[in-house]
C-alpha positions in Angstrom: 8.2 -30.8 -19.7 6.3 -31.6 -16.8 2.2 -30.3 -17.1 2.7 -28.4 -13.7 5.8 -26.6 -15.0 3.3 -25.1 -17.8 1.0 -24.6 -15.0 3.5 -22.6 -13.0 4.3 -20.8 -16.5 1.0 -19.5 -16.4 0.7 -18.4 -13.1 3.6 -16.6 -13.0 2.2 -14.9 -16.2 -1.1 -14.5 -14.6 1.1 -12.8 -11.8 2.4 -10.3 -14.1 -0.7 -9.7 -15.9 -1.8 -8.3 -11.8 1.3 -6.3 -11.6 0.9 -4.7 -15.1 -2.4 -4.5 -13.8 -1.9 -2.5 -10.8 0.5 -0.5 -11.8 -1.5 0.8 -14.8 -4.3 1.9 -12.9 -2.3 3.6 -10.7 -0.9 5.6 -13.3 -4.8 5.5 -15.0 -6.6 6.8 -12.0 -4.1 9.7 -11.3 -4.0 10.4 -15.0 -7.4 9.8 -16.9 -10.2 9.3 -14.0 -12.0 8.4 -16.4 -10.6 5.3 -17.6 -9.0 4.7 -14.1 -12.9 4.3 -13.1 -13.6 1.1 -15.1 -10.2 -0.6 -14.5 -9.9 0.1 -10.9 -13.3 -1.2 -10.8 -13.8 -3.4 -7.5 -15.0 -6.7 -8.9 -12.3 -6.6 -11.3 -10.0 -7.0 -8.6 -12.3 -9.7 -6.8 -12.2 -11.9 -10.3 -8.7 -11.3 -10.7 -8.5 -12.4 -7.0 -10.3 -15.3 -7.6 -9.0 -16.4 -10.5 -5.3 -16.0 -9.5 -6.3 -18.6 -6.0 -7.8 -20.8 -8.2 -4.6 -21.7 -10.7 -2.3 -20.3 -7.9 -3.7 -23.7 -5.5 -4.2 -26.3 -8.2 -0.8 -25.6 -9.7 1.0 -25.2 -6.0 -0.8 -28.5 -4.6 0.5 -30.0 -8.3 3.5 -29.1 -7.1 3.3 -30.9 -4.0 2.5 -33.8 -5.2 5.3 -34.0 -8.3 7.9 -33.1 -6.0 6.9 -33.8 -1.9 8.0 -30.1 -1.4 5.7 -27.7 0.5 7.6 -24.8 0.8 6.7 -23.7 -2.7 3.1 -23.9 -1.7 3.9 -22.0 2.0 5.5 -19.5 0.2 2.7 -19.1 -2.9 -0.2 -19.4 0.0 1.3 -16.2 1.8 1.5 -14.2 -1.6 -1.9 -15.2 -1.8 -3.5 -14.1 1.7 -1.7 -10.5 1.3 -3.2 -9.9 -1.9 -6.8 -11.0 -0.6 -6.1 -8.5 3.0 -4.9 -6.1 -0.1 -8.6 -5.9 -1.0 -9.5 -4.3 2.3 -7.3 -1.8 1.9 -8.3 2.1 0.7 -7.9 3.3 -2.8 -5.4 5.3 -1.7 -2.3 3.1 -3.7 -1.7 1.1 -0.8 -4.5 -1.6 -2.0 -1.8 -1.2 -5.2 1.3 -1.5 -3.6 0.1 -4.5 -1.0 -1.2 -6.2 -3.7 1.6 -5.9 -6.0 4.3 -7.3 -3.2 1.2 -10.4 -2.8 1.8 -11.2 -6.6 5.5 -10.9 -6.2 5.6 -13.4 -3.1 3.1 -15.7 -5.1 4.9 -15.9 -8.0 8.5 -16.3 -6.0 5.9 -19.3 -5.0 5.5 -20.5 -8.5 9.1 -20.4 -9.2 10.2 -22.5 -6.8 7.5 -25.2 -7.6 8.7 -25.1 -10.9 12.1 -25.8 -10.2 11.7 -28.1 -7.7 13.4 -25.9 -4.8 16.1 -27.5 -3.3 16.3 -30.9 -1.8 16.5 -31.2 2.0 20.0 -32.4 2.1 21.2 -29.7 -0.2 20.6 -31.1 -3.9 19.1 -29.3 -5.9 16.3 -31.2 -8.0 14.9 -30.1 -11.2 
């Protein structure tokens, strides 16, 4: 197994790490303020951020260079700007749902790099 596959593992795991994320503090905030406080906690959210561009463009430029493909990286580098402009957005659940559809675009991202996506003349490479 290729080392950026296990990257791309990861990632996508790191992805749904944010979404359980997300989703429980949502449910935190509305139902314990109290520990909704610490976890919706703002530089939680810039870490996570960070973190998540960090492995997201190492494994995605990886990518790129096993396979020649850059619409896996396109596609992972969109996830990745809406869940940054999801950080300026109230604390209202729409910073929850915009970043939750970012982590869903980036990992979409990461699963195509780790397939391969599909060869310009219709092959599909693995």
């Amino acid at each position: 197994m290729h080392s950026n596959h296990r990257l791309d593992r990861l990632a996508i795991g790191l992805s749904g790490l944010c979404v359980v994320h997300c989703v429980a503090t949502t449910v935190l905030i509305a139902l314990l303020s109290a520990a909704g406080g610490v976890l919706g906690a703002e530089w939680i959210h810039e870490v996570g951020l960070t973190i998540a561009m960090l492995l997201g463009a190492f494994a995605l430029y990886r990518g790129i260079a096993e396979h020649g493909f850059m619409m896996p990286s396109a596609v992972g580098g969109l996830g990745l700007g809406v869940m940054a402009g999801a950080l300026t957005l109230p604390h209202d659940g729409t910073e929850a749902a915009a970043t939750i559809v970012g982590v869903l675009i980036l990992a979409l991202g990461h699963d195509l790099n780790r397939r391969g996506t599909v060869h310009p003349f219709g092959k599909v490479t693995a």
